[in-house]
Residue, then its C-alpha position, 0 to 999 in steps of 0.5 A: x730583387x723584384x723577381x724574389x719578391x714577386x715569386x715569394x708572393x706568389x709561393x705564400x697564396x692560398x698557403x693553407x689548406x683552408x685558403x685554397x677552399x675559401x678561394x675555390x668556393x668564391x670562385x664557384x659563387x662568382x661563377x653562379x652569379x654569372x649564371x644566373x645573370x646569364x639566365x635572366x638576360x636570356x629570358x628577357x631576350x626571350x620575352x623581346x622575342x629577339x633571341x634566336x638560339x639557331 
């Protein structure tokens, strides 16, 4: 019974076309906030003269 349960569950995730983009375009903002957190910890890296990309 857990098995349907769980495997229904999952069938019914991003179940219209309009889910999948709100989910996909999330995703991409998630991933430009990592970035640009990536960005300002490298400049300040920079900036203490303790990156060394070599």
């Amino acid at each position: 019974m857990e098995d349907y349960d769980k495997k229904q569950q999952e069938e019914l995730l991003n179940f219209y076309a309009f889910q999948l983009r709100e989910s996909k375009r999330e995703h991409i903002a998630k991933l430009r906030q990592m970035f640009e957190e990536d960005k300002a910890r490298i400049e300040q890296m920079k900036t203490a003269r303790k990156f060394k990309p070599y």
